[in-house]
PLY file of the C-alpha trace (Angstrom):
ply
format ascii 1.0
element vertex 164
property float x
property float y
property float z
element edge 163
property int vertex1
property int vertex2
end_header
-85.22 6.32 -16.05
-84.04 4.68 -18.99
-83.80 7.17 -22.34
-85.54 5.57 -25.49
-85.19 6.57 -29.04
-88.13 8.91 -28.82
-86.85 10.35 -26.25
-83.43 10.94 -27.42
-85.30 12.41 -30.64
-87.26 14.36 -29.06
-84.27 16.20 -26.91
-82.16 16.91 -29.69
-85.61 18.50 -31.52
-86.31 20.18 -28.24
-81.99 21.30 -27.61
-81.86 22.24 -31.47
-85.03 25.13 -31.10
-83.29 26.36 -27.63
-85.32 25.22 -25.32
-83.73 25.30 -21.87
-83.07 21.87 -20.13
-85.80 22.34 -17.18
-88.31 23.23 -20.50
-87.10 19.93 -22.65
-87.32 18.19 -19.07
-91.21 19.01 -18.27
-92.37 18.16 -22.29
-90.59 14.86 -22.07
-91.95 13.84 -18.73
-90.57 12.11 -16.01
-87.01 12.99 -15.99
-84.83 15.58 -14.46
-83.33 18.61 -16.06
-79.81 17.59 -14.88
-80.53 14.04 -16.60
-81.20 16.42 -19.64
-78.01 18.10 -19.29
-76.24 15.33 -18.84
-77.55 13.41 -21.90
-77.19 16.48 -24.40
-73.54 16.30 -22.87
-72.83 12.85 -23.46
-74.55 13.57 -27.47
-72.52 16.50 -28.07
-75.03 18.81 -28.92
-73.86 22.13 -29.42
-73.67 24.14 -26.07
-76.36 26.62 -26.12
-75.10 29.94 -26.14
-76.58 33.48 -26.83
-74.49 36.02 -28.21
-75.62 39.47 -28.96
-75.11 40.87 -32.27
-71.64 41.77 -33.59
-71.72 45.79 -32.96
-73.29 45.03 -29.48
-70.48 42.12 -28.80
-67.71 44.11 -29.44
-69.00 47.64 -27.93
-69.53 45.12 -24.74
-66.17 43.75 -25.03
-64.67 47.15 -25.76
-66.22 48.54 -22.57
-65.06 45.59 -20.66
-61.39 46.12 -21.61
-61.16 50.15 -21.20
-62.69 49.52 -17.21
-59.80 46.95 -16.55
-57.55 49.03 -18.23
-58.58 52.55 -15.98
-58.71 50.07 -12.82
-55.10 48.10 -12.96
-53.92 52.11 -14.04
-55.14 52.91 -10.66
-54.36 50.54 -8.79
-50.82 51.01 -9.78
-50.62 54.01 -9.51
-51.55 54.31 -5.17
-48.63 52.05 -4.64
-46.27 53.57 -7.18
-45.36 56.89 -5.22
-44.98 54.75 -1.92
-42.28 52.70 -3.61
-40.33 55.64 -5.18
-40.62 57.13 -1.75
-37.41 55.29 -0.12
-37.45 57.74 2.81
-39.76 56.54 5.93
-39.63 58.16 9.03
-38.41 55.93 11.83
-40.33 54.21 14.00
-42.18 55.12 17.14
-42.89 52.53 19.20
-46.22 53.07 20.86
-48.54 50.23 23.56
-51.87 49.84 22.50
-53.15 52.48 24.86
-51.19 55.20 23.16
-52.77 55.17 19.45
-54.37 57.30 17.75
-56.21 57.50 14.46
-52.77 58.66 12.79
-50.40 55.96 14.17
-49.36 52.99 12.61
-50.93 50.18 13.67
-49.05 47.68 12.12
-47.39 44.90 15.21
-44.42 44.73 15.84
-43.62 41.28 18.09
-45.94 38.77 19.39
-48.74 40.04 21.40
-47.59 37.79 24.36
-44.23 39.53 24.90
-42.86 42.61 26.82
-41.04 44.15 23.77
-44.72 43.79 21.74
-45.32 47.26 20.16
-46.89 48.89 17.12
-45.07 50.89 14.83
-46.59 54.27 15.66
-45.44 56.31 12.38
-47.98 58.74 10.83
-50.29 57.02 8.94
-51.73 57.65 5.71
-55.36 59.63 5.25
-58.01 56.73 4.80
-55.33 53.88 5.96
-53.85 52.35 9.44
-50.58 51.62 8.52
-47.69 53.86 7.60
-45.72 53.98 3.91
-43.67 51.23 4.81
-45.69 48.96 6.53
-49.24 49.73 3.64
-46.65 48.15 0.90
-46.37 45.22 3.09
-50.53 45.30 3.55
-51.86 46.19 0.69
-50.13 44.62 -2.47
-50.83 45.05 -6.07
-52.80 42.51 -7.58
-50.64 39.84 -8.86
-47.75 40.97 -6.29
-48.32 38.12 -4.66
-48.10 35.36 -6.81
-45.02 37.12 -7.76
-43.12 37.17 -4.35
-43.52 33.10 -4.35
-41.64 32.75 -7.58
-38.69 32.99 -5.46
-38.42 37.05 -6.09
-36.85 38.78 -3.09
-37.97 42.05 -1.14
-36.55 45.06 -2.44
-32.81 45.61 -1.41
-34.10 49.68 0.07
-36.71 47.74 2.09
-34.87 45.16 3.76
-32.18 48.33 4.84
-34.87 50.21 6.03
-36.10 47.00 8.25
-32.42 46.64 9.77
-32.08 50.27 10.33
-36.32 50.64 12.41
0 1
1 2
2 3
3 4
4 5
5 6
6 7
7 8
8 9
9 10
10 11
11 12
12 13
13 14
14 15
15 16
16 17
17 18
18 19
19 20
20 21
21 22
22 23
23 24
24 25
25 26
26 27
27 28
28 29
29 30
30 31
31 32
32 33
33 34
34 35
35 36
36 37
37 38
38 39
39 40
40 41
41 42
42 43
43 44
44 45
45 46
46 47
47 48
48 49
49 50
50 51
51 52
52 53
53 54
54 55
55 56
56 57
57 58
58 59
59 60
60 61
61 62
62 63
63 64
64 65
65 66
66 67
67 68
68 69
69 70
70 71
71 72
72 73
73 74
74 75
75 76
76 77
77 78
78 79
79 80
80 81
81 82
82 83
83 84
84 85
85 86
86 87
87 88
88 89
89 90
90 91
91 92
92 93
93 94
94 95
95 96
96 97
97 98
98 99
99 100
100 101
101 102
102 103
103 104
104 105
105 106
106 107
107 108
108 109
109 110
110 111
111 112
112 113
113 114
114 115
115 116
116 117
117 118
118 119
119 120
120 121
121 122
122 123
123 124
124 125
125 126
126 127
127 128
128 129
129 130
130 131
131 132
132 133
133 134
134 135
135 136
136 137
137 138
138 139
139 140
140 141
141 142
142 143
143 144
144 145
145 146
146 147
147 148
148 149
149 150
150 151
151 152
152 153
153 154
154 155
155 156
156 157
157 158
158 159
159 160
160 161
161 162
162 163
């Protein structure tokens, strides 16, 4: 499919009312509505975007903003106590057979060897792991991309790892 002046007239009539591609693709005839696409691209017609009205647009964006807000305030917040909390009970090392639904199921080991155990702590309502073991589990958004910038564990954490 070769485009023609007509046609190339006609698309940039058809792109500057707001048709859609597949619309300006079945008038002209014969081509596809990524061939469309592709030619508006290679124009530089405007992108065709619809924006609500101003007080609409920024009520939306508004709204958008407070829900992150509340949510990364929350999210924070679950993990926040468990760090200031620097005392975790010791460990009780417990086989598979032996847990319940408030142990610690976090591994300690490799499955395949004799001194594989769980942690077998108390574990927190609605989670299977225990204070210690839900900050390694469960980390903040973003925590993660931190810890590869080279950041190290927290100095109480890696005493409490020596000392369990």
């Amino acid at each position: 499919m070769s485009w023609t002046e007509e046609k190339v007239e006609k698309l940039k009539e058809l792109w500057g009312k707001g048709n859609t591609a597949s619309q300006i693709a079945e008038i002209i005839g014969g081509i596809s509505r990524n061939a469309v696409i592709g030619k508006a691209h290679r124009l530089n017609l405007s992108a065709k975007i619809k924006t609500r009205s101003a007080t609409s647009n920024q009520n939306f964006e508004n709204a958008i903003g407070e829900k992150n807000t509340r949510s990364r305030r929350g999210r924070k917040s679950k993990f926040k106590s468990l760090i200031i909390d620097k005392d975790f009970e010791p460990e009780n090392p417990k086989q598979l057979e032996e847990l319940d639904e408030n142990s610690c199921k976090w591994p300690i080991g490799h499955p395949n060897e004799k001194s594989f155990y769980f942690c077998g702590r108390s574990s927190l309502k609605d989670f299977s792991y225990c204070k210690l073991h839900l900050l390694y589990a469960y980390q903040p958004k973003g925590k993660k991309e931190d810890l590869t910038d080279k950041e190290e564990v927290p100095e109480f954490i890696n005493k409490k790892i020596k000392s369990a």
